[in-house]
Each structure stands twice: as C-alpha cells, then as structure tokens.
KOLTI-524588 format. One record per atom (N, C-alpha, C): x, z, y; residue in three letters. Coordinates in pm, whole numbers, padded with zeros to 5 digits, always signed. Layout:
REM residues N
XZYALA;...
END
This chain:
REM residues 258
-02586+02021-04552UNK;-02646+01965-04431UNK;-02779+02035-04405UNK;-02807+02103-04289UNK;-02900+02130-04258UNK;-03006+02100-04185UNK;-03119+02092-04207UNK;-03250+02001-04147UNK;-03328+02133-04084UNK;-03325+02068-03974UNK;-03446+02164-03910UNK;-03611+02093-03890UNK;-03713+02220-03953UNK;-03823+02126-03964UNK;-03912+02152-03828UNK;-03981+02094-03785UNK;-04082+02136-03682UNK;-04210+02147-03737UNK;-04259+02247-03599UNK;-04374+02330-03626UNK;-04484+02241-03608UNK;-04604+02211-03721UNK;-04695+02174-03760UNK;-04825+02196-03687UNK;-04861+02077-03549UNK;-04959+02143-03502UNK;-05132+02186-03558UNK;-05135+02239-03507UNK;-05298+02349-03570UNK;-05397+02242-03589UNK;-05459+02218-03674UNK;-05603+02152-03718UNK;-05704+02191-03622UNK;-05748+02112-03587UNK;-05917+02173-03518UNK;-05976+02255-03577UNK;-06051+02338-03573UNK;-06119+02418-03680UNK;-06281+02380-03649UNK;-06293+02331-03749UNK;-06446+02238-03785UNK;-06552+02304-03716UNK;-06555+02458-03738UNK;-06730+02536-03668UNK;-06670+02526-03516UNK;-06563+02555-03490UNK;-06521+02562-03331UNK;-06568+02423-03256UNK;-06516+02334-03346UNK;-06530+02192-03301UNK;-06672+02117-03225UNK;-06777+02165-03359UNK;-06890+02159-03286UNK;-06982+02232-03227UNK;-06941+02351-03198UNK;-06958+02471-03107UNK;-06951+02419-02964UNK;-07007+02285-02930UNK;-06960+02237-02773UNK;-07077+02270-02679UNK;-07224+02303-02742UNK;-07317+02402-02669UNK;-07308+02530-02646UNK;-07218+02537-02724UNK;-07163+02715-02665UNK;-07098+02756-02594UNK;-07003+02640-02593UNK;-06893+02646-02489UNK;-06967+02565-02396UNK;-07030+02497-02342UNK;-07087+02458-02193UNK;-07138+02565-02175UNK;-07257+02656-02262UNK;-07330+02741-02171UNK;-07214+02849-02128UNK;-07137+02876-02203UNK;-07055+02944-02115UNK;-06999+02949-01973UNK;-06956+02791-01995UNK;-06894+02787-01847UNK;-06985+02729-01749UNK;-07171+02711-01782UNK;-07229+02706-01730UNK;-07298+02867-01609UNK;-07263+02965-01707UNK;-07275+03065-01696UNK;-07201+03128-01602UNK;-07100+03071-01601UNK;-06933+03117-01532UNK;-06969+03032-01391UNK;-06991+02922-01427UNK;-06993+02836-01255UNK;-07134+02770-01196UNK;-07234+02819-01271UNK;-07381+02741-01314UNK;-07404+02600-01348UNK;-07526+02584-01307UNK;-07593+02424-01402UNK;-07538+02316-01350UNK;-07490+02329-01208UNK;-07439+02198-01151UNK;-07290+02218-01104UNK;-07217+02309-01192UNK;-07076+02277-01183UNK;-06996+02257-01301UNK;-07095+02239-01417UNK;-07030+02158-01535UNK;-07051+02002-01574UNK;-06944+01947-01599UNK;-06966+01836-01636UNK;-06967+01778-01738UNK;-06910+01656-01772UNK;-06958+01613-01922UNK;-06811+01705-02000UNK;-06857+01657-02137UNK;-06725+01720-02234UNK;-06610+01631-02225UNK;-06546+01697-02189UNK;-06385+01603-02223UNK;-06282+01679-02343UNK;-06361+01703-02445UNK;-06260+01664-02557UNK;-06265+01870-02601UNK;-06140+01860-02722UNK;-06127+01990-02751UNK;-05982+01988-02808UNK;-05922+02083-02757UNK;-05777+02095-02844UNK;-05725+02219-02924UNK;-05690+02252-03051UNK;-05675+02331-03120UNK;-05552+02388-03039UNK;-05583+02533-03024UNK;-05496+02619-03017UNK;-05384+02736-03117UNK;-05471+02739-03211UNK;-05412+02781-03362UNK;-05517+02786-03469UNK;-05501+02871-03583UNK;-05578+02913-03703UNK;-05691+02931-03625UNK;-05774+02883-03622UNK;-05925+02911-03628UNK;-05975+02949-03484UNK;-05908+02901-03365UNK;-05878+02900-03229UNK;-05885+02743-03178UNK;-05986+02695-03078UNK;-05985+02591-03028UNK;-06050+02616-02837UNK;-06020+02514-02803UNK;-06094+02522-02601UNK;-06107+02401-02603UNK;-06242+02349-02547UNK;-06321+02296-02530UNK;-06310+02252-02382UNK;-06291+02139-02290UNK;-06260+02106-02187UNK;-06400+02038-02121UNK;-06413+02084-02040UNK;-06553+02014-01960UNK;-06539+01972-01839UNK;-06562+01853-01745UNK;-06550+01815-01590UNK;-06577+01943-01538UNK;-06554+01955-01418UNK;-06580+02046-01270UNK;-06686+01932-01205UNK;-06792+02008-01145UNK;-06820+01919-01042UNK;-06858+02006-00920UNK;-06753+02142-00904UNK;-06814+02246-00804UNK;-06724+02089-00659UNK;-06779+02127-00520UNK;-06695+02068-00453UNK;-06547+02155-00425UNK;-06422+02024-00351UNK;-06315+02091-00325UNK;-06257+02055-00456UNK;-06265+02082-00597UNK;-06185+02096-00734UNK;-06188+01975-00792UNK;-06153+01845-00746UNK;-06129+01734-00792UNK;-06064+01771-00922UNK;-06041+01701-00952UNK;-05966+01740-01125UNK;-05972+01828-01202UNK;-06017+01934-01155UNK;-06019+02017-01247UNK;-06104+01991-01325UNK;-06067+02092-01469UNK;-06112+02157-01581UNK;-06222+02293-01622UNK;-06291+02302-01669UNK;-06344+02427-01733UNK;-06288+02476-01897UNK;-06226+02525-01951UNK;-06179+02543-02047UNK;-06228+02667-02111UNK;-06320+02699-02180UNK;-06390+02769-02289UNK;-06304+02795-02420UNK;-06237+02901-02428UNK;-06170+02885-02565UNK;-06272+02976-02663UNK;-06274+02950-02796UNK;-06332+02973-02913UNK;-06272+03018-03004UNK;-06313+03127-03104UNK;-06232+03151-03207UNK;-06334+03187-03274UNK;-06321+03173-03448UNK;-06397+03245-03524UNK;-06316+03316-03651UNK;-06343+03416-03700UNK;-06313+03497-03802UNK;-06320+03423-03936UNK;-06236+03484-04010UNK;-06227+03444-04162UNK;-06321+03428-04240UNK;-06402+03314-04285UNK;-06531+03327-04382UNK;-06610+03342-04280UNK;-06625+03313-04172UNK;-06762+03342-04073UNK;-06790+03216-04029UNK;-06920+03221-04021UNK;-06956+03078-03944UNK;-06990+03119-03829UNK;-06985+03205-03769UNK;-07013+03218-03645UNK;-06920+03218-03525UNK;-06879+03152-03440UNK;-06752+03136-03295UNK;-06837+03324-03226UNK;-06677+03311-03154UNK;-06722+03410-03012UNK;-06627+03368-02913UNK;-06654+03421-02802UNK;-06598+03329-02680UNK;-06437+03387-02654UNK;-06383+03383-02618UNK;-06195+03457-02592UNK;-06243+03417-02462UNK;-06232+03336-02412UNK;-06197+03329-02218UNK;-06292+03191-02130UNK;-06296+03199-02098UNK;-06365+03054-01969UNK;-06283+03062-01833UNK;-06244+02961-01845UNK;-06124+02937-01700UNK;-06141+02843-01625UNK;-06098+02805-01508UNK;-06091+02659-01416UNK;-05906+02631-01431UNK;-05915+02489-01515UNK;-05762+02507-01472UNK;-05772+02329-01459UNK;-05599+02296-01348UNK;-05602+02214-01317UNK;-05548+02096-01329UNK;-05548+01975-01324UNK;-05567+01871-01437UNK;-05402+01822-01336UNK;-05422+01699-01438UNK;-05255+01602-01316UNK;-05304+01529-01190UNK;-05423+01498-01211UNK;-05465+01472-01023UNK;-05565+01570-00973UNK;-05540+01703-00956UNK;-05605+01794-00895UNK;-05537+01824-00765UNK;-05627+01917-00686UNK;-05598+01935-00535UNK;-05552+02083-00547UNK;-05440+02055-00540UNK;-05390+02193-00558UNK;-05367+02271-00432UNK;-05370+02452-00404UNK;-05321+02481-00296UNK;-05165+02452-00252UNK;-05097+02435-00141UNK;-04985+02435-00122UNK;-04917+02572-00168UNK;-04773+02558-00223UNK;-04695+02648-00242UNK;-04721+02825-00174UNK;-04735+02895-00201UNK;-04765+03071-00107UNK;-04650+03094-00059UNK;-04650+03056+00048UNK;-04485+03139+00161UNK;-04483+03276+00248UNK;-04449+03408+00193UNK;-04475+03493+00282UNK;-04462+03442+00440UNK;-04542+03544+00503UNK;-04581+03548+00662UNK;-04465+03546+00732UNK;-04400+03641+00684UNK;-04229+03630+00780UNK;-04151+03512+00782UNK;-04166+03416+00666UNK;-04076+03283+00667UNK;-04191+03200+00724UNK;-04323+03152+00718UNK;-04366+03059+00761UNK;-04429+03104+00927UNK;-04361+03270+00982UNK;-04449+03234+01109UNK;-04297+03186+01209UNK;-04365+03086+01281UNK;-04267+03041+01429UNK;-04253+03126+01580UNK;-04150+03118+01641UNK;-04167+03171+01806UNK;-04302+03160+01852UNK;-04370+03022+01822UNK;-04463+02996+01892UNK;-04628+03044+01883UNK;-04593+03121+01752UNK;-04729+03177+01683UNK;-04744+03325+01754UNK;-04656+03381+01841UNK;-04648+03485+01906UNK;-04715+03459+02022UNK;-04836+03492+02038UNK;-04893+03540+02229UNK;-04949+03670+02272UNK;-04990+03660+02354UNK;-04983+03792+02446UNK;-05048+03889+02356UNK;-05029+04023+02303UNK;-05099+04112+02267UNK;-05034+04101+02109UNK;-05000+04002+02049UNK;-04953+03949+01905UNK;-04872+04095+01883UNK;-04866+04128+01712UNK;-04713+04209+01694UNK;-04671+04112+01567UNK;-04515+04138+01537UNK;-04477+04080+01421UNK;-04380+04193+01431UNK;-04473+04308+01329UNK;-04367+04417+01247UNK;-04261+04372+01145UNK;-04175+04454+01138UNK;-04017+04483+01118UNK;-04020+04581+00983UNK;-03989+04499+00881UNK;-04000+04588+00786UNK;-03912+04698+00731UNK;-03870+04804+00682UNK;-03839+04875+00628UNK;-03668+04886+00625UNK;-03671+04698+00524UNK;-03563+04712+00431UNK;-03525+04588+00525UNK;-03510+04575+00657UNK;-03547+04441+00714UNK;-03326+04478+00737UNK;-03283+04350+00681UNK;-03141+04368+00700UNK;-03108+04353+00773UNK;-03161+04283+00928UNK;-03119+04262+01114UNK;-03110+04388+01150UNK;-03109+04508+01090UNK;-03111+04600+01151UNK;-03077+04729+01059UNK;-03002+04826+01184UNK;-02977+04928+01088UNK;-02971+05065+01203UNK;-02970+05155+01124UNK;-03010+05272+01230UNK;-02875+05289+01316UNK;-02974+05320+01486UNK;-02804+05340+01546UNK;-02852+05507+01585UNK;-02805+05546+01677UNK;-02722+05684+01759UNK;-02900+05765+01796UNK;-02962+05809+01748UNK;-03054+05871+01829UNK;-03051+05975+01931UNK;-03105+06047+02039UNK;-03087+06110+02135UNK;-02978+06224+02136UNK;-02929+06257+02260UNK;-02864+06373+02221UNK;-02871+06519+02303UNK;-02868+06590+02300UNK;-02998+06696+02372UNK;-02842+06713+02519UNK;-02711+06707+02491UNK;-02640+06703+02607UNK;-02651+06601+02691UNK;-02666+06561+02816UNK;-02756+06483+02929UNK;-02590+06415+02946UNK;-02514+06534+03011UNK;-02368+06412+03023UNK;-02303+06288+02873UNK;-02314+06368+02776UNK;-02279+06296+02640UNK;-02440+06165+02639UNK;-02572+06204+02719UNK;-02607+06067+02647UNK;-02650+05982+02739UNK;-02545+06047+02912UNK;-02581+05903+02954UNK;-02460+05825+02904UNK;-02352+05888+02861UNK;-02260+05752+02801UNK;-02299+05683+02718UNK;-02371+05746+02607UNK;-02448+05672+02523UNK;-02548+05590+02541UNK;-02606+05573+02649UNK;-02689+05425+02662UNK;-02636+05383+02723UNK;-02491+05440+02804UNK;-02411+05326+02907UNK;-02365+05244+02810UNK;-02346+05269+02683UNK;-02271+05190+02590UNK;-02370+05111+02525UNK;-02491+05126+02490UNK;-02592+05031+02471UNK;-02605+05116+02308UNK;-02606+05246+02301UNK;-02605+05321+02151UNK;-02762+05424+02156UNK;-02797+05443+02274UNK;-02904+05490+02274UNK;-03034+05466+02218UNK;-03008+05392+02088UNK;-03090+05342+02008UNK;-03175+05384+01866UNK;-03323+05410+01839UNK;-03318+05404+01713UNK;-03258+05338+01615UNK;-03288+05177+01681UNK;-03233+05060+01534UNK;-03157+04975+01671UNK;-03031+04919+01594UNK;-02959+04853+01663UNK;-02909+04735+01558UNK;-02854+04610+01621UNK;-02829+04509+01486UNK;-02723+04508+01401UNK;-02758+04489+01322UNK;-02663+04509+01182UNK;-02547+04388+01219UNK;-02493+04377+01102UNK;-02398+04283+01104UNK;-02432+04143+01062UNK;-02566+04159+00971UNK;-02674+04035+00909UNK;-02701+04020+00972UNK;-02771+04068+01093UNK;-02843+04012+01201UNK;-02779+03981+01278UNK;-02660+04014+01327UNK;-02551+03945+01450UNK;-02489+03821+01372UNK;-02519+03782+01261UNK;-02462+03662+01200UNK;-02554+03570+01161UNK;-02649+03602+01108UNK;-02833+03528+01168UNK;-02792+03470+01283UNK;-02804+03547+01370UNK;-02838+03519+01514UNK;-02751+03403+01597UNK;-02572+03423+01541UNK;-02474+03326+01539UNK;-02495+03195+01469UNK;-02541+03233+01312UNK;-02571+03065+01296UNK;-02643+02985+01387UNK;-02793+03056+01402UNK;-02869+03022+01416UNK;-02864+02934+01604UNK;-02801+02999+01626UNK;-02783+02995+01806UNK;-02659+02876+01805UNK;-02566+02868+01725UNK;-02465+02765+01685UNK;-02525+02636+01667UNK;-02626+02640+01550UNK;-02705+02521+01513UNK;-02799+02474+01576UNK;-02833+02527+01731UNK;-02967+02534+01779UNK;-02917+02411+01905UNK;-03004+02379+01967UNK;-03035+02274+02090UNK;-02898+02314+02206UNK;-02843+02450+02180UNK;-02743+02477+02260UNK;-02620+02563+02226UNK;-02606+02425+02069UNK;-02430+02427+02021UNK;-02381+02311+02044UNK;-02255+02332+01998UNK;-02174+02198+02028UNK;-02204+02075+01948UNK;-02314+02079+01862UNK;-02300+01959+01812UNK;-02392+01798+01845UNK;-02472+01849+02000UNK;-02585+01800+02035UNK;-02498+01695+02139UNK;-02606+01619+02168UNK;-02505+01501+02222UNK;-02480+01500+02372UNK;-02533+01621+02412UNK;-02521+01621+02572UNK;-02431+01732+02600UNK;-02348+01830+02434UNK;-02252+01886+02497UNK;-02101+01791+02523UNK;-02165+01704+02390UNK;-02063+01593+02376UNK;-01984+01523+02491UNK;-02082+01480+02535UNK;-02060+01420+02676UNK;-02059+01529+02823UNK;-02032+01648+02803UNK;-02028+01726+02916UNK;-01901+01746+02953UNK;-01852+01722+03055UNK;-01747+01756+03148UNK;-01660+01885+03149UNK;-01724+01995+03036UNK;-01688+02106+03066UNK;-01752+02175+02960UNK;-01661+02297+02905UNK;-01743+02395+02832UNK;-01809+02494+02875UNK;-01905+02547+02823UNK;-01932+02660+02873UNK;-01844+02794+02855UNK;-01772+02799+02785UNK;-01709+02890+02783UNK;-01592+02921+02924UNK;-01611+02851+02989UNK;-01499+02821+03069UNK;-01567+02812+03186UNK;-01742+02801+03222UNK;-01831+02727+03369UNK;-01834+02908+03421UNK;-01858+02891+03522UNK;-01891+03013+03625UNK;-01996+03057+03630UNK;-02100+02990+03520UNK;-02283+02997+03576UNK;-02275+03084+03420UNK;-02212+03046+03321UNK;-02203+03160+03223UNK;-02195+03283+03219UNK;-02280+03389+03184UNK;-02242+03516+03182UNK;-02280+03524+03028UNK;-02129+03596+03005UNK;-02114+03627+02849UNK;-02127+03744+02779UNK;-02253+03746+02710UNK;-02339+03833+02610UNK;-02229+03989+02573UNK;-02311+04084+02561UNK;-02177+04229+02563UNK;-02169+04238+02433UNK;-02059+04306+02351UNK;-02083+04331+02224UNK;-01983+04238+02180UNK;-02008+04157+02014UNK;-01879+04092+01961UNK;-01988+03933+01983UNK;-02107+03947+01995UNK;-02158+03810+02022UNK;-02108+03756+02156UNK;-02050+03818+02263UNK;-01989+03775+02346UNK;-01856+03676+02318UNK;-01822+03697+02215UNK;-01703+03660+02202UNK;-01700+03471+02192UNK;-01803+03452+02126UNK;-01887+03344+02129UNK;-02000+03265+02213UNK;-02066+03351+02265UNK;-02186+03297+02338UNK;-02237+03372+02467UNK;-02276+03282+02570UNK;-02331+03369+02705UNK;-02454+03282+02787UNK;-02484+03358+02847UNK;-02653+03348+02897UNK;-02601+03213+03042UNK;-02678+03126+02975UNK;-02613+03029+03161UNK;-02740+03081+03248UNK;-02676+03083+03378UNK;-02767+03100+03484UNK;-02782+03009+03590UNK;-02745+02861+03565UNK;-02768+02787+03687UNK;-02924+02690+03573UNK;-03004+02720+03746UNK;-03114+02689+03725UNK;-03118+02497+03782UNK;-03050+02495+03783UNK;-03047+02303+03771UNK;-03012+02255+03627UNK;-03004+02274+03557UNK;-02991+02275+03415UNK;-03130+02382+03302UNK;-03132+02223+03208UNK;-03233+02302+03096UNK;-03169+02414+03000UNK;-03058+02484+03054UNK;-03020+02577+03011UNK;-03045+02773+03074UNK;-03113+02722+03187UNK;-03140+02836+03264UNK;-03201+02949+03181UNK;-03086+03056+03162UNK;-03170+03205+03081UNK;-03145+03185+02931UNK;-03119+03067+02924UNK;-03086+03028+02732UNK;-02957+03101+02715UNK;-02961+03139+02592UNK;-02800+03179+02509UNK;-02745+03060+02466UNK;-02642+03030+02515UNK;-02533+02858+02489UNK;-02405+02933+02444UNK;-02350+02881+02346UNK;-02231+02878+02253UNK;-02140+02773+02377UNK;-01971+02868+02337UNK;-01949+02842+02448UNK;-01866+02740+02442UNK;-01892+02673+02358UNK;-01851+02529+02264UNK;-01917+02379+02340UNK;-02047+02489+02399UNK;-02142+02372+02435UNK;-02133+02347+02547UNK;-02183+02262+02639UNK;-02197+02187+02784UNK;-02264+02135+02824UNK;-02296+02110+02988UNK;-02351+01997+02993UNK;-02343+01942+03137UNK;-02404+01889+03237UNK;-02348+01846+03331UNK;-02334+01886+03466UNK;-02429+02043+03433UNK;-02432+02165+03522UNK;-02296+02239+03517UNK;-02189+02209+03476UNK;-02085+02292+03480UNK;-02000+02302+03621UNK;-01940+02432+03647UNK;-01868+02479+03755UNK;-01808+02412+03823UNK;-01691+02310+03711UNK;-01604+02291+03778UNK;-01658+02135+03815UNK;-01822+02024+03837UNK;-01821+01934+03871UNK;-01861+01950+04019UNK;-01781+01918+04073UNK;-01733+01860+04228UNK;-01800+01779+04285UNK;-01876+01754+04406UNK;-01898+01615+04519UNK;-01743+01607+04579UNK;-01684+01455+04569UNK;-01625+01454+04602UNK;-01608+01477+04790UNK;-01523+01472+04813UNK;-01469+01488+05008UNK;-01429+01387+05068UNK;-01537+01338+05156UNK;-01546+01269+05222UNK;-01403+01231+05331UNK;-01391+01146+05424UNK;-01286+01138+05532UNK;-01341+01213+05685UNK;-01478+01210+05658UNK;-01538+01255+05803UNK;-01547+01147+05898UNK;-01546+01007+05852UNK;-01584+00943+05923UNK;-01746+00952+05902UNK;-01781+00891+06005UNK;-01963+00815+05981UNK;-01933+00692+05906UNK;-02036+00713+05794UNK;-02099+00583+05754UNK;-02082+00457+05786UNK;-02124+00314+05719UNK;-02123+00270+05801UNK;-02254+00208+05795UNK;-02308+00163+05920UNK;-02494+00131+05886UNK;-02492+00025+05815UNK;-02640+00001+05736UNK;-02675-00130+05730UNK;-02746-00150+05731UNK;-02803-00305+05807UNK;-02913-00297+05875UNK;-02981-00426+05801UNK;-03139-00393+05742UNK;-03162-00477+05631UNK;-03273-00612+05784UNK;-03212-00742+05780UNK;-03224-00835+05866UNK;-03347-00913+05816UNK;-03423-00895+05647UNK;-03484-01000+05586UNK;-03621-00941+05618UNK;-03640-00810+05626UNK;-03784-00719+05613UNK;-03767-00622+05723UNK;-03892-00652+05840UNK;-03915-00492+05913UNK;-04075-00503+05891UNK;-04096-00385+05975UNK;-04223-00338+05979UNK;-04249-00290+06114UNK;-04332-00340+06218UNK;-04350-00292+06362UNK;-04433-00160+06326UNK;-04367-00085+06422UNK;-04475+00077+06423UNK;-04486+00084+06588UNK;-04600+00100+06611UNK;-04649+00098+06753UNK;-04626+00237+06803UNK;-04621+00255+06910UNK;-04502+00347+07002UNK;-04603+00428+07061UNK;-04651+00556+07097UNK;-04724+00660+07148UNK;-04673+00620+07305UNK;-04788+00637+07395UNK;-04773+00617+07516UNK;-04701+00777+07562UNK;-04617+00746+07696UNK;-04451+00821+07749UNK;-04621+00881+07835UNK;-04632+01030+07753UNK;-04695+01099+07871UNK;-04607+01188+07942UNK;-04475+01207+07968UNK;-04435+01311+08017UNK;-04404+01264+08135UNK;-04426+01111+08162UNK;-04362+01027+08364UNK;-04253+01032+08316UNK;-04179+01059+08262UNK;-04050+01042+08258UNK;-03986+00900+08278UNK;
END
C-alpha cells in the first residue's frame, strides 16, 4: 500500500521575520511615506525566503497589498531585498478584463474622419483580381465586381450571413412573424449580387423601418408588395352628420354682388 506524503510548508525564517523595518522602508521607497500602511503579517516562501505584507494607502487601490520579499544567506544575519510589488487582495478594485480594440469597438464608435484598419491576416478577406493593362478584358472585370484588390472571403460572406440572419431583420423577430409576406417574394426587395443574394436583399420601400437595410428573405413586415387597399363599389359614402356638437363659423361678407 502506498502513502503519498505532502509537502511540508516552509518555517518563517526568524532574521526575515523581524526584518519588518526593512521591508516597509522598502516599499516606502517604492510608493513613499504616505502609501504604506500598517503591517499585515508575513508569509514564508521557502528556506530562508519570506514577504512581508503591508496596507496600500495610495488612492484608487482599495485592497491592495505591498509585498517586500526577503531572503537571507546561509549563516548570515543579514536579509537583502528579492522584489517589492503591489498585488491584489480578495476585495480589491481590479481593472476590467483587456479586450482587444477590434472586438470591443461598435458601428457606433465610427464618425466622420474615424479609420478602423483591416489587418493583415484579417480572414473577411482575401486577395481578388488586380488591374489588367487590356482595357476590353478589364472592363469585364469590374462589370463582374473582380476589379478588386481585396474582395470577401468565404469567412466573411458567412460572418456577414450569421450575423444579418440574427440581426433586427431575420426571421426570428416578431414583426416578421406577423408579416403578411416574405421578403423574399415583396417587389420593394432588390436582391444582393453574388451567393449572398441567394439569401438576402436590400428593401427599398421607404414606408417601412427597413428602407436601405439588408433583410433575409425569411423576414417581413407590413410593407410588403402584395398588401392591397381593398376596391371599393364606386358608390359615395354615406354621410354622417354628427347632430349632438357644432360650432358656428361666421361667413365673410359676398363681395363679388353676386
């Protein structure tokens, strides 16, 4: 039967221990006279290795720590310093998580004059057709939409599909739900060139909050083609004449003799 033993934590080491004026001026040194605070304690780190914990009182660093570690040599009574740090306690104010720039910026962080470069290895994109010195061969080529340095990849035409699928104008929102009609099917649709067409097109009726948007053609809403006023008989109306409420409006005098 075999026993496994565990590892034996480290003794304080006695000169380190009360070495606690050495370790303040340190991290007095490190943050000055009024950003150390009292001692909070010391914990052995190994053989003849201990850190010495002191309050923060810089502002902003609630909880934190100053940590001075100490070590001294074999047969020496004398410590020397290894490191002085700020580190941070279980109720400290920590910064939020670091999110590169490309995931945390929005549409809306873009205004006039703004750029948001395109990196390198950026997978929405991949090199298309560059110029071609024959004039007949490249007007076909931008008739075809190839006259391009970078044109979209296949990551980026599938980005662009989720994303436009899951957005305010796919089918899963509650006003395609209730729409009369798909878009794939309305007359105010014009559908995108390429294989994203196959899926999605630009509506153009401007009585709808869809005017100029890309809508999946899944989606709807109550701007569609085929809703009708119904057709009348061509008779007139018939009046009605409210008997409970008028209002006299006084009459401009008949200057014409008539």
């Amino acid at each position: 039967m075999s026993t496994t033993r565990r590892a034996r934590a480290p003794k304080p080491d006695a000169v380190a221990a009360e070495a606690v004026d050495t370790a303040r001026a340190c991290a007095v040194e490190a943050g000055g006279p009024d950003a150390v605070g009292e001692h909070l304690g010391c914990q052995a780190e190994g053989e003849r290795v201990l850190t010495h914990y002191f309050g923060c009182e810089l502002p902003g660093y609630v909880g934190w720590r100053w940590a001075v570690t100490l070590a001294r040599a074999s047969r020496s009574k004398r410590v020397t310093i290894d490191e002085c740090v700020l580190l941070p306690g279980d109720e400290s104010v920590l910064a939020p998580p670091w999110v590169p720039w490309e995931e945390r910026i929005s549409p809306d962080d873009l205004g006039a004059g703004d750029l948001i470069p395109v990196a390198d290895d950026d997978t929405r994109l991949e090199p298309g057709y560059v110029a071609i010195g024959d004039p007949e061969v490249m007007g076909v080529v931008e008739e075809l939409g190839l006259g391009r340095e970078w044109v979209l990849s296949r990551d980026g035409r599938d980005s662009a599909a989720e994303r436009w699928h899951e957005g305010e104008a796919g089918p899963h929102t509650e006003i395609a739900k209730a729409a009369p009609g798909r878009c794939g099917t309305c007359g105010f649709a014009v559908p995108l060139a390429g294989s994203l067409g196959q899926a999605f097109s630009v509506c153009t009726n401007e009585r709808t909050p869809f005017d100029g948007h890309v809508v999946n053609h899944a989606h709807g809403c109550g701007g569609h083609s085929d809703v009708r006023l119904s057709v009348g008989t061509g008779e007139s109306p018939e009046h009605v004449i409210d008997t409970l409420t008028y209002e006299l409006v006084p009459l401009e005098p008949d200057t014409t003799g008539a």
